[in-house]
C-alpha positions, 0 to 999 in steps of 0.5 A: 500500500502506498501511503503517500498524500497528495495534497494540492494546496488548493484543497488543504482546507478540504482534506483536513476537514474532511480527516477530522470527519473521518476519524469520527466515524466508524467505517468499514475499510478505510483507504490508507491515502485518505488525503491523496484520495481526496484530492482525486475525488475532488476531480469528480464534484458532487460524488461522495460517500460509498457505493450503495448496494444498488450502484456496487451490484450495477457496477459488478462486472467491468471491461477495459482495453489498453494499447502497448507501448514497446520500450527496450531495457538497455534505453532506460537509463539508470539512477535517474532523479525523480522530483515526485520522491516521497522525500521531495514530496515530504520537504514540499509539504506535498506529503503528510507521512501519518496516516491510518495504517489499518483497514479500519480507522484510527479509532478501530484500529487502536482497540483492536491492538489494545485487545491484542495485548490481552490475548491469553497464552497459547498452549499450542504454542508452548507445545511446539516450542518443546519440539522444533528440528533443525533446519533442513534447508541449505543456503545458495546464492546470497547479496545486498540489494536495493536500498533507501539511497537506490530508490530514486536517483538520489531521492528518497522513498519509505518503506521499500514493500519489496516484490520478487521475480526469479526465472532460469537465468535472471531475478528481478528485484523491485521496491517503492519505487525502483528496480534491479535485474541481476543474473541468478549468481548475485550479479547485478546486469541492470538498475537501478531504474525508477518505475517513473523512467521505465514507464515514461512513455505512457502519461497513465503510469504516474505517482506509482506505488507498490510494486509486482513482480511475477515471472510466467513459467508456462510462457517464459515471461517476467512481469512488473505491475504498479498502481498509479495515482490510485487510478491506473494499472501499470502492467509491464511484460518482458516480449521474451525471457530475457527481462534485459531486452523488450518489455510491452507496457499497458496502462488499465484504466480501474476508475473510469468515473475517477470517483474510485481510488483502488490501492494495495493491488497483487497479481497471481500468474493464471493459464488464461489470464495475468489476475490482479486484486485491489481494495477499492475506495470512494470519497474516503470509504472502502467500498468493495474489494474488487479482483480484475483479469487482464488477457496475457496472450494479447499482451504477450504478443503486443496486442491491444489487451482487454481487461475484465473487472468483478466486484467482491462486496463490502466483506471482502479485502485484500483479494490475493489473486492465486499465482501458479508454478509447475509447468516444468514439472508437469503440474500447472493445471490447464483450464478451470476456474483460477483461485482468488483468497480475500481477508473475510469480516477483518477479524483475522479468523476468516478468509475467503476462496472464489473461483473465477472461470474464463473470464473473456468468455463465459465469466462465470464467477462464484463463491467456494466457501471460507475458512477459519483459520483460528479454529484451525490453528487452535490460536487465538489471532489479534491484530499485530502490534507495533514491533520493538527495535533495539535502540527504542522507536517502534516499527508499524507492524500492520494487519492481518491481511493474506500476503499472497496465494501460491500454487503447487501440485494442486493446493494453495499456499497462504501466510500472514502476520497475526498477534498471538501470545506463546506465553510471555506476552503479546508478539507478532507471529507467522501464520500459514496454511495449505488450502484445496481451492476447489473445496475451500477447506484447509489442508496444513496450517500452523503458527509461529511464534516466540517469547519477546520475538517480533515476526512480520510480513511473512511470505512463503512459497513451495517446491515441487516436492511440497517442501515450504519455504517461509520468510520475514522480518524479526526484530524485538528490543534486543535486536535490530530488524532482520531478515530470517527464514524458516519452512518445513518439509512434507514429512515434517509434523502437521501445523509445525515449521523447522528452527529459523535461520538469521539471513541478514542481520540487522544493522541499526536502529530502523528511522525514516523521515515521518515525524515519530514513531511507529516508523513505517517498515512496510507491507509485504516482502517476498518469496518465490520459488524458481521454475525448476521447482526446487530452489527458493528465493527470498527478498527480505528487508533489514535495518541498513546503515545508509548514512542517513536518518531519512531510510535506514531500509536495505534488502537481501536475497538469499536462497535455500533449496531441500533435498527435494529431485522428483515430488509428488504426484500432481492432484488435479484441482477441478473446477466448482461446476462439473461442466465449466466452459473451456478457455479459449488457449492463446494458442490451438494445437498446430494442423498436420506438419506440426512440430511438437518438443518436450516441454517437461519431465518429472520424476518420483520415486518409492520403494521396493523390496530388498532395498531396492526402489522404482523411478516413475518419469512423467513426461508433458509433449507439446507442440510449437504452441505449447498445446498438448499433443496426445498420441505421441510416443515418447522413447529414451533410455536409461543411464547414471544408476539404471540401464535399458530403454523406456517408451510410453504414449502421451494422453489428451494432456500431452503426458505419459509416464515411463516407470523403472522398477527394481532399481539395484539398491547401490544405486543413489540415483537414476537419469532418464533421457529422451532419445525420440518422440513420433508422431502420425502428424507432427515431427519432433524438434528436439532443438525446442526441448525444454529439458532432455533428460532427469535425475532422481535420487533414491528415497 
């Protein structure tokens, strides 16, 4: 969320009376850029207040179509000053740093800490503090990157809100409001860059904030999306996998009657579709969460692109749109409704799955059910509390919104940060769970929490082997604000995580350039996990020494990787109508001549008698769209731990499976290589193969 306020000078009266009127009302979600927002709605005269039930059920559905402009990376420059920094801004008097950070006002949210503090001892805590193991995962590639002196070309912007993209070759590291590529040893290959440089070339994408990142597994394609103004959505796609080369840009219009201002948007790579949540407001008033989808081959491919918007309700915040991983490994799913998790009631028990299916098409849309996840855990959740630092000056902890939704073999990934009590007192705690989307009921889920610890804006994401990688930010009064991580693997206890690992370690006192504490740190950091389905990525942000009082913020990426080589079994996620209309692919099934390659090999193992073990190697063929071909017949040998030749016939999906039993038990693994793939209509191309052969270890 941004939090920045626009004040035009003009209307300073306004605002400020319209703030004091504010805080004495009870509402609903209220917009963080109460000022800011005001000086937008002051564009539209004589509309106030928020939709009525009428006006929000007219205003259901809504379509938008925005145009590319082409800009190659290697013509931005870098560093570039941008006068409208935050800093520059704040030392105008354009910029008023206090603000209500919770959904709820001033007020509401005070209450809702003050209970916090009360909250009774959690036994199921206290139980899990005397069973912690180890950390199984191995550090990688780690190193700094962006900080408070890269953001604006000699500016300044608080707090960072880091975004992450990781592909096969190249991560892309984003904040408030600049960004860095480095390749996937650590070596920085372009930025810093200000989103104000790179989006230049279209007027929409102005006063940008809180940054996304995503890379598209299935297409190969790296994504960055920004709110600008409050009124726009800025989407940048990469024309290839290379994020230094060609980018398309969009800008979507999401208030055409410039009476909404939506803030705190998240995207989620689907099949069909790039799929965005924001929190909508008007005339100071939350209105209605709202989720929208934006037609990724158009835009892949240069075109103008349609957008398709839907409301959510007045109950509903946060949408956190899901976001997919495993083409590689042959678990993306194709077709059927995509997932959309929403905070439900703001009472950090509730959160609710919708299912939206083709939405350039039949655009059918419909509720899964919620879950609660206290009852769940068996922890009591409060509201987060503000969060102690070593060196005094409290640091602002937030609320307990979704901080993402992630896809692996079927299931959906959640965390956030709630206040709970392990039993010395009220801190901030780690909360996650593990969703069946189609059935909106709850899988794994568990708390994380200590004694005096402080523990915010968790975010988690999972390997191919349904191995979970979570981190955040830690500080109390004996430490400066680092970044840690810890996770847990498929075999590990229900509800539990491993022992933490420090990433980066705080360096000083956390300060920025509001006038007093809470000092704002932020609203979300990142995990991710690569394409290749078992290494994860971590962006997290750290009290940096960076020479100045005004943002004494960094950010650290590391990775970290289980011993994790073929995985489970995909479990398929059916749609919530057992007839749901099919999305049109961006690209059908070549006609007769086609050329068709392996786009994906995975593999599992299990045990066998005497010691010895079986390897099951699925394969995914596709064609020179990546459209499933069925009927091709898949042959390899093979190698490395096993001998002899394999063959199988894909099915209407493009997979089939080749299985190796009675693997000699002195054998630590086994590779599998694909010498040939026939067909009666296509011809194979194995030049287009995205990978030839794979290892898998005994279990």
């Amino acid at each position: 969320m941004n939090y920045s306020k626009l004040i035009r000078a003009g209307l300073l009266l306004a605002i400020v009376a319209a703030g004091i009127w504010l805080l004495s009302t009870a509402v609903s979600p209220a917009v963080e850029l109460a000022s800011r927002e005001s000086a937008v709605q002051a564009f539209a005269p004589g509309i106030t207040g928020s939709l009525s039930d009428q006006e929000l059920s007219a205003d259901q559905v809504a379509y938008s179509v925005s145009s590319p402009i082409v800009v190659n990376m290697s013509d931005i420059p870098t560093g570039v000053y941008d006068p409208d920094n935050q800093l520059a801004r704040w030392q105008r008097g354009d910029l008023d740093m206090m603000e209500n950070e919770g959904i709820r006002n001033s007020a509401e949210m005070a209450a809702m800490r003050a209970a916090s503090e009360k909250l009774e001892p959690s036994t199921v805590l206290q139980r899990q503090a005397l069973s912690v193991v180890p950390q199984a995962a191995t550090a990688g590639v780690a190193f700094d990157s962006l900080d408070y002196n890269d953001c604006c070309g000699g500016g300044g912007n608080v707090p960072p809100d880091p975004e992450l993209a990781v592909g096969p070759n190249h991560i892309i590291a984003a904040v408030n409001v600049a960004f860095e590529i480095y390749n996937t040893n650590g070596n920085l290959l372009v930025g810093p860059i200000t989103f104000a440089s790179f989006m230049a070339g279209d007027s929409n994408c102005t006063g940008v904030f809180d940054p996304n990142a995503n890379y598209d597994e299935k297409a190969d394609r790296f994504v960055l999306g920004i709110d600008a103004d409050g009124t726009h959505f800025c989407i940048a796609v990469s024309q290839t996998g290379d994020p230094t080369g060609a980018w398309n840009i969009y800008s979507f219009d999401t208030s055409p009657s410039r009476r909404d201002f939506f803030d705190y948007p998240h995207t989620g790579i689907g099949d069909d579709a790039i799929y965005m949540g924001a929190n909508i407001f008007s005339g100071n008033r939350f209105g209605h969460a709202r989720v929208w989808a934006f037609d990724k081959a158009a835009m892949y491919a240069g075109q103008s692109a349609a957008a398709v918007s839907v409301s959510l309700g007045s109950n509903d915040d946060t949408p956190q749109p899901l976001n997919l991983h495993g083409y590689a490994q042959g678990t993306w799913p194709s077709g059927g409704p995509h997932y959309i998790l929403t905070e439900k009631g703001y009472n950090g028990a509730d959160y609710t799955v919708y299912a939206w299916d083709d939405p350039f098409g039949a655009n059918n849309f419909s509720t899964v059910g919620t879950v609660d996840l206290v009852a769940v855990t068996g922890v009591a959740a409060g509201m987060p509390v503000d969060t102690p630092q070593l060196g005094g000056q409290t640091i602002q902890a937030n609320d307990f919104r979704p901080q993402d939704f992630e896809y692996r073999n079927g299931y959906a990934w959640t965390a956030n940060t709630i206040a709970c009590n392990p039993g010395g007192g009220t801190v901030n705690c780690v909360r996650w769970a593990k969703i069946n989307p189609a059935t909106a009921t709850v899988v794994d889920a568990g708390v994380f929490g200590t004694n005096g610890e402080y523990r915010t804006f968790a975010d988690l994401a999972v390997n191919h082997c349904d191995d979970m990688q979570v981190g955040y930010s830690k500080s109390s009064s004996s430490m400066y604000p680092a970044v840690f991580v810890t996770g847990r693997q498929s075999t590990d206890p229900a509800g539990t995580l491993q022992s933490e690992v420090q990433m980066k370690a705080g360096e000083i006192t956390y300060t920025s350039f509001e006038s007093s504490a809470p000092r704002r740190w932020g609203d979300y950091t990142e995990m991710t996990i690569a394409p290749n389905g078992t290494t994860f990525w971590y962006l997290g942000e750290y009290s940096k020494n960076t020479g100045t009082s005004n943002g004494r913020w960094g950010t650290y990426i590391g990775s970290y990787s289980y011993n994790c080589s073929g995985g489970p079994a995909p479990t398929p996620t059916p749609g919530p109508t057992a007839t749901p209309v099919p999305t049109p692919a961006p690209t059908a099934t070549p006609a007769p001549g086609g050329t068709m390659h392996v786009e994906a090999l995975s593999g599992a193992t299990s045990s066998s008698n005497g010691g010895k073990w079986n390897a099951i190697i699925t394969v995914t063929i596709g064609d020179a769209g990546h459209g499933a071909v069925a009927n091709a017949t898949v042959t390899g040998v093979w190698s490395s731990g096993a001998n002899g030749s394999g063959s199988c016939v894909t099915n209407a999906s493009g997979q089939c499976d080749i299985v190796k039993n009675n693997i000699n038990k002195n054998s630590s693994s086994a590779t599998f290589t694909v010498t040939d793939v026939t067909h009666a209509s296509n011809s194979y191309d194995s030049g287009a193969n995205h990978i030839n052969s794979i290892t898998v270890t005994k279990p």
